[in-house]
C-alpha positions as CSV (number, residue, x, y, z in Angstrom):
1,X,-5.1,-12.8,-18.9
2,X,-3.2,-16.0,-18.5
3,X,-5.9,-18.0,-17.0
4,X,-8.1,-17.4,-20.0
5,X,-4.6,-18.6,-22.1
6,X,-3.7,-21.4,-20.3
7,X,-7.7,-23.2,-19.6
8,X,-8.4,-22.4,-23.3
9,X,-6.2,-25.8,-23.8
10,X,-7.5,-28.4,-21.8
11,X,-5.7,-31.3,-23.5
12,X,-2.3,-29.4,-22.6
13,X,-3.3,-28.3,-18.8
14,X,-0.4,-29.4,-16.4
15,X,-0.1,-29.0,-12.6
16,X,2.1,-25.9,-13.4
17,X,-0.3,-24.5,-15.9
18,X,-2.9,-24.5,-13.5
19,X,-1.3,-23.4,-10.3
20,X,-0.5,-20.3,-12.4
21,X,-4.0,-20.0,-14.0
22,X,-4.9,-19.9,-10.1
23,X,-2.3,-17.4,-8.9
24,X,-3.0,-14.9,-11.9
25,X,-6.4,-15.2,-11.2
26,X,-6.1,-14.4,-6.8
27,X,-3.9,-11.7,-8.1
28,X,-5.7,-9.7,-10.8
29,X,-9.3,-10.4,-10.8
30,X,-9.7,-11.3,-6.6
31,X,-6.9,-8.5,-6.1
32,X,-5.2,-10.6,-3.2
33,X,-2.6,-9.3,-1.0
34,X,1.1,-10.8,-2.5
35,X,1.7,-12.5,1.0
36,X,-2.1,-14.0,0.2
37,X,-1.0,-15.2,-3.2
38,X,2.6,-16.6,-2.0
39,X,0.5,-18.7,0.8
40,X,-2.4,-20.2,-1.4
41,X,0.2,-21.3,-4.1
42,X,2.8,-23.0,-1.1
43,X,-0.6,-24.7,0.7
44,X,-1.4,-26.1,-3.2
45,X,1.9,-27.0,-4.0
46,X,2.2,-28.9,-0.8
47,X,-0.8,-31.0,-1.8
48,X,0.5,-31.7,-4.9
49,X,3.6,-33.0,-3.4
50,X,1.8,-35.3,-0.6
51,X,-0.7,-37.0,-3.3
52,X,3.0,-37.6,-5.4
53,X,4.7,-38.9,-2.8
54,X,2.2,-41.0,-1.1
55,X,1.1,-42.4,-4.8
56,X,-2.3,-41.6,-4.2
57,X,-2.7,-39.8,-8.1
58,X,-0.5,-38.6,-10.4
59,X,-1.0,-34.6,-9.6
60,X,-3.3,-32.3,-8.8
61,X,-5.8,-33.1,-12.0
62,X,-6.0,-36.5,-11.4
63,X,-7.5,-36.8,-8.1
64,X,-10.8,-39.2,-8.3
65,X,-12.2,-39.6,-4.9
66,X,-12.5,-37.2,-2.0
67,X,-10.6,-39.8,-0.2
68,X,-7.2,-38.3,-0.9
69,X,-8.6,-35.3,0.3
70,X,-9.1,-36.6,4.0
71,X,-5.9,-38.7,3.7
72,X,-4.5,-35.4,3.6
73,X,-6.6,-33.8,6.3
74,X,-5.3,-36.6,8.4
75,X,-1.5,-36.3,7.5
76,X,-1.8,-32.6,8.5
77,X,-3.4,-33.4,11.8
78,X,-0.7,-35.9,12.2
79,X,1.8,-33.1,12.2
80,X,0.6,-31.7,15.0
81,X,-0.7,-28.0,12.8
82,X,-3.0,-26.2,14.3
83,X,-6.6,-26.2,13.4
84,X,-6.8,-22.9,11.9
85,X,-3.8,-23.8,9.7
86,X,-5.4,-26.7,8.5
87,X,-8.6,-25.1,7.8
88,X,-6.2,-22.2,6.0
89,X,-4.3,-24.9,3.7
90,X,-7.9,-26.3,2.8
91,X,-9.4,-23.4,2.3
92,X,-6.7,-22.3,-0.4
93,X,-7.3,-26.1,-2.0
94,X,-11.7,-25.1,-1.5
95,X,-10.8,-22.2,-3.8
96,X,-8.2,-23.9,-6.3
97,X,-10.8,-26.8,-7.3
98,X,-13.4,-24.4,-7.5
99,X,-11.6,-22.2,-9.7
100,X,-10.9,-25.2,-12.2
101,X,-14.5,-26.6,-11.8
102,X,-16.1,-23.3,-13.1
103,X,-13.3,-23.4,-16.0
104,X,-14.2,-26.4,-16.9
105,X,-10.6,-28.0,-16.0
106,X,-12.2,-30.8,-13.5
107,X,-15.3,-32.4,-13.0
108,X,-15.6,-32.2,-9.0
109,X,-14.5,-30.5,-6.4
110,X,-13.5,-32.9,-3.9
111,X,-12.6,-31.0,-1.1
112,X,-16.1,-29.7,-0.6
113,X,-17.1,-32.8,0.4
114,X,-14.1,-32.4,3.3
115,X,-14.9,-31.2,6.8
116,X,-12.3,-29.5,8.6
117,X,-11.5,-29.7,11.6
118,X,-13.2,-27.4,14.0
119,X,-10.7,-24.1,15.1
120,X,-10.9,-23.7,18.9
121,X,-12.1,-19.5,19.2
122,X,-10.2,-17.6,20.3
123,X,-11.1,-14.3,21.9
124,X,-9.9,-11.4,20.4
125,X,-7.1,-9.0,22.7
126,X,-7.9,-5.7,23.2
127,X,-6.3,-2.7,25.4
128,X,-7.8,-1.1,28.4
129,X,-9.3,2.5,28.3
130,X,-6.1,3.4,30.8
131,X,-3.9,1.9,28.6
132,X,-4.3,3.7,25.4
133,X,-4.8,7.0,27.3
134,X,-1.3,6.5,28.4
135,X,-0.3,6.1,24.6
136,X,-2.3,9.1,23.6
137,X,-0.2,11.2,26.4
138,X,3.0,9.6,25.6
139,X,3.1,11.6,21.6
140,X,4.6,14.5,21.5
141,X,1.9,16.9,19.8
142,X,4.3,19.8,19.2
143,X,6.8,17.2,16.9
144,X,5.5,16.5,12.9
145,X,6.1,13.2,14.0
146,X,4.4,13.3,17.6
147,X,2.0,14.3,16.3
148,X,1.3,12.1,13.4
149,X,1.7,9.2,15.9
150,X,-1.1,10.4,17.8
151,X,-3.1,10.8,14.7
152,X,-2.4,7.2,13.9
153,X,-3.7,6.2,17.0
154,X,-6.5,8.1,16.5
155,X,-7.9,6.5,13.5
156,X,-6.9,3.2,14.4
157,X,-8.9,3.4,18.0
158,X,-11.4,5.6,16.5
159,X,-12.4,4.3,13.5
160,X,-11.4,0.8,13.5
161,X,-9.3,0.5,10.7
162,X,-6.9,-2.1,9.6
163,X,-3.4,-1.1,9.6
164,X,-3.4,-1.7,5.5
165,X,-6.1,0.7,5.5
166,X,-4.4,3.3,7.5
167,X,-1.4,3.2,5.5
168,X,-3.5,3.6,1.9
169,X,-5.3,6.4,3.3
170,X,-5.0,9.5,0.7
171,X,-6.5,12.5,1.2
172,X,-9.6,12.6,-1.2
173,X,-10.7,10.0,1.2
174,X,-11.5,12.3,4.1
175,X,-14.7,14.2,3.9
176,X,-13.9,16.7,6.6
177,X,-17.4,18.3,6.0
178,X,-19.3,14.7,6.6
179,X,-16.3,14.1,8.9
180,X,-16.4,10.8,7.3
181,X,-13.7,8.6,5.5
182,X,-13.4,5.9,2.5
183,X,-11.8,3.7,3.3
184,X,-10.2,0.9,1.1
185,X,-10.8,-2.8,2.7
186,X,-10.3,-6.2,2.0
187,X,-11.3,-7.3,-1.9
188,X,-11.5,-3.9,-2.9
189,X,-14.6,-2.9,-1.2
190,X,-14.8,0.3,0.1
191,X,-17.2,1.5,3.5
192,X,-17.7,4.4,4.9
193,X,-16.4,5.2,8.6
194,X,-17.3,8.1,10.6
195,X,-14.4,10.7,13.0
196,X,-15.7,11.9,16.0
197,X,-14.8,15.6,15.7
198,X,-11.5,15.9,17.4
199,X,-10.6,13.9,14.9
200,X,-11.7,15.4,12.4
201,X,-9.9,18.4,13.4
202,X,-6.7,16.7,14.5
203,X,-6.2,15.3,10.9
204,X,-7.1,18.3,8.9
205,X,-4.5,20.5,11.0
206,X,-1.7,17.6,10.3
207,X,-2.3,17.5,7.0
208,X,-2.1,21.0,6.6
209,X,1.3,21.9,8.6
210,X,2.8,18.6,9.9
211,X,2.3,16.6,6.9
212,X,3.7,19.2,4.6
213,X,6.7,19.3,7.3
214,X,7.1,15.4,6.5
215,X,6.9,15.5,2.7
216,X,9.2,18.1,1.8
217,X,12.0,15.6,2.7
218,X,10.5,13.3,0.0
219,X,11.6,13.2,-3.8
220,X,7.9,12.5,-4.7
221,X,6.1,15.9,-3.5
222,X,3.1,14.3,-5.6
223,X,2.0,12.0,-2.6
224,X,-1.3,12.0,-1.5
225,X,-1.2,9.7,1.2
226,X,-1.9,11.1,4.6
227,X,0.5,8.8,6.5
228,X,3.5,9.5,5.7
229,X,7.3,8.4,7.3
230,X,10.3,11.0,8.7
231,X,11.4,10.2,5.0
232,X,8.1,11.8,3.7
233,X,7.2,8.3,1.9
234,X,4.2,5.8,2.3
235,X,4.4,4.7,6.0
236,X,3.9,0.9,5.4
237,X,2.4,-1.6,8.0
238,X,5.7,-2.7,9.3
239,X,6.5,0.9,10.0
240,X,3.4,1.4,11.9
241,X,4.5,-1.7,14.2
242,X,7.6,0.3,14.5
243,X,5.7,3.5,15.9
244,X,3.1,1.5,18.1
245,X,6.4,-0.5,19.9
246,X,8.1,3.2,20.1
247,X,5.2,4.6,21.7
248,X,5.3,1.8,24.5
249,X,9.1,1.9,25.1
250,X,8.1,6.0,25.8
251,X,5.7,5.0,28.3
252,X,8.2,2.8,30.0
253,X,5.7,-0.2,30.1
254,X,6.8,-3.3,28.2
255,X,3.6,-5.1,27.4
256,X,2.6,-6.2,23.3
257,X,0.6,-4.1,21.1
258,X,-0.4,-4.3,17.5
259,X,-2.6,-2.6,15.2
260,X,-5.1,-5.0,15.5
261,X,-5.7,-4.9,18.8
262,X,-6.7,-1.3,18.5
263,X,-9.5,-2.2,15.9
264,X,-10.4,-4.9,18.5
265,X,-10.4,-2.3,21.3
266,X,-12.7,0.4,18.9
267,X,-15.3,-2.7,18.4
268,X,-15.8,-3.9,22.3
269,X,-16.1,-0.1,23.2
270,X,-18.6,0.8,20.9
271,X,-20.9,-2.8,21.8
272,X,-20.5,-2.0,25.4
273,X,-21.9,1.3,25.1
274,X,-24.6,0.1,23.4
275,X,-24.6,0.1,19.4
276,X,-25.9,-2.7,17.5
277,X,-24.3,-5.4,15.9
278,X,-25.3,-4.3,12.2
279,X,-24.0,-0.6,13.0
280,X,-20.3,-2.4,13.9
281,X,-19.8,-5.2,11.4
282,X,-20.7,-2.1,8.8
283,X,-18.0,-0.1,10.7
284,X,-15.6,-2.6,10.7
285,X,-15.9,-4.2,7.1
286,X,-16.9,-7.6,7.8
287,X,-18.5,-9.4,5.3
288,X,-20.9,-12.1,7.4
289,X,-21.7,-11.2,10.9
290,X,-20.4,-14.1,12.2
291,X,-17.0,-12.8,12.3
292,X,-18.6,-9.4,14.4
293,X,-20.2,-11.5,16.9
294,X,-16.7,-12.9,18.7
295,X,-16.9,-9.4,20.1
296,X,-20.2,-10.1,22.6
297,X,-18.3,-12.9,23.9
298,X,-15.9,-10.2,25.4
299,X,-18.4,-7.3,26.2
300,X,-20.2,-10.5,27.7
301,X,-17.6,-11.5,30.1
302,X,-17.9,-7.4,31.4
303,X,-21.6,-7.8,31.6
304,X,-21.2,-10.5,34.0
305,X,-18.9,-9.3,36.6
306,X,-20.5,-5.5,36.2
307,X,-23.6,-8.3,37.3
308,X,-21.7,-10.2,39.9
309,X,-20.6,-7.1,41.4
310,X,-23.7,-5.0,41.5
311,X,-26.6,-7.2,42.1
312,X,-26.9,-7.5,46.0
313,X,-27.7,-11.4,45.4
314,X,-24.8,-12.2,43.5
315,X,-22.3,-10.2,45.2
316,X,-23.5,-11.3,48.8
317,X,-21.0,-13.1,50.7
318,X,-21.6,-17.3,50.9
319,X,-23.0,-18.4,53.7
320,X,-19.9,-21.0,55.4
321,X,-23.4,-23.0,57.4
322,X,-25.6,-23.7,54.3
């Protein structure tokens, strides 16, 4: 691989040589998304260009103190970014170092010694029960592509999925006997989700008539994903955007949704009907917990006006005399 060719020669590493060790190395061994990839390498190459410029060190090597580091923590700030961009941009520098420390290309990692600044949180969006039952009623069942649509939604609200999952779904994912399905997640780790049975159902009699319907307009009659477009290829993510924007223009409402916000909406419903934490961050993929728990801020917030509503203290009128 071409980090193992380019760090066998210390003496000849250059900035170039090592930004490329780096990329091969988010590419082929962390299997990063190309947009993933393109951003790390911009965020180091940035860096590189600010310690240049401001003659702090002649490149990306030669750094000696974690000074420049919060020199550059400061510039950003300066530029009005937001927090979570900076944290972004430093987190791609975290990894770069770290990557030449365990290859032996540098001595320290500076930037661990960095704190970023703190990203305000931000709760995440998510679509009332109304709202997607609305959506649900809006596809067309009797259509290949009605129908699909409403299968979409279905996995997306009912399992939780990213849209990049949903569109690498293939068939010998779906168990329809476990009515359960692999699915394909960040950094190439798969999990297990579970289909409530209409689901189950609804996606083996698509992929059985509809689906067929769909592929027979493709050249590539070989395709085992389930998704696919009125072309019979791959839906991709951008084409599930599409279909989720369509969907809304049929119901004649005009407000914003995106894949995401169905995953959102399949995470507060399942924590305010009661299942546990674990149970959801192993639903949903997340690696630390920490990410699952932004959701009991939001079922929170519906705990306390069900409380403020129902509880004959709370909800009693204030007294104007007192």
């Amino acid at each position: 691989m071409i980090e193992d060719i380019v760090l066998r020669k210390k003496d000849a590493l250059t900035n170039e040589t090592a930004i490329l060790a780096f990329v091969d190395y988010l590419a082929n061994v962390k299997n990063y998304s190309s947009n993933t990839v393109i951003s790390y390498k911009k965020d180091i190459q940035e860096f590189n260009d600010f310690i240049v410029s401001e003659r702090m060190a002649p490149g990306l090597l030669q750094i000696r103190n974690n000074r420049v580091c919060k020199n550059y923590v400061s510039y950003l700030s300066s530029m009005n970014l937001a927090s979570t961009s900076i944290n972004r941009k430093l987190s791609a520098l975290r990894s770069f170092y770290e990557f030449l420390l365990k290859k032996q290309a540098v001595t320290v990692n500076y930037f661990d010694e960095v704190e970023a600044p703190k990203a305000p949180k931000r709760l995440p969006k998510t679509i009332k029960t109304a709202e997607i039952e609305m959506l649900f009623n809006a596809c067309d069942q009797n259509t290949p592509l009605g129908f699909r649509n409403y299968c979409i939604l279905e996995v997306l609200y009912g399992c939780g999925l990213r849209v990049s999952e949903l569109c690498g779904m293939q068939i010998k994912d779906i168990d329809f006997i476990e009515q359960t399905i692999v699915v394909h997640g960040k950094g190439s780790k798969d999990r297990v989700v579970i289909m409530f049975e209409d689901l189950a159902y609804d996606l083996k009699r698509f992929i059985s008539t509809y689906r067929l319907d769909l592929l027979y307009r493709s050249e590539d009659q070989e395709n085992r994903t389930v998704f696919l477009n009125k072309n019979g290829t791959s839906l991709t993510p951008r084409g599930v955007r599409v279909i989720l924007n369509k969907i809304i223009e049929d119901c004649g409402e005009t407000f914003h949704l995106s894949p995401h916000m169905l995953r959102h909406s399949f995470a507060t419903a399942l924590l305010n009907n009661g299942a546990d934490m674990r149970s959801v961050q192993e639903l949903l993929g997340h690696e630390n917990l920490s990410t699952t728990q932004i959701y009991t801020h939001v079922t929170f917030d519906n705990v306390k006006k069900s409380y403020e509503i129902s509880h004959p203290r709370a909800s009693k009128p204030t007294d104007s005399n007192k």
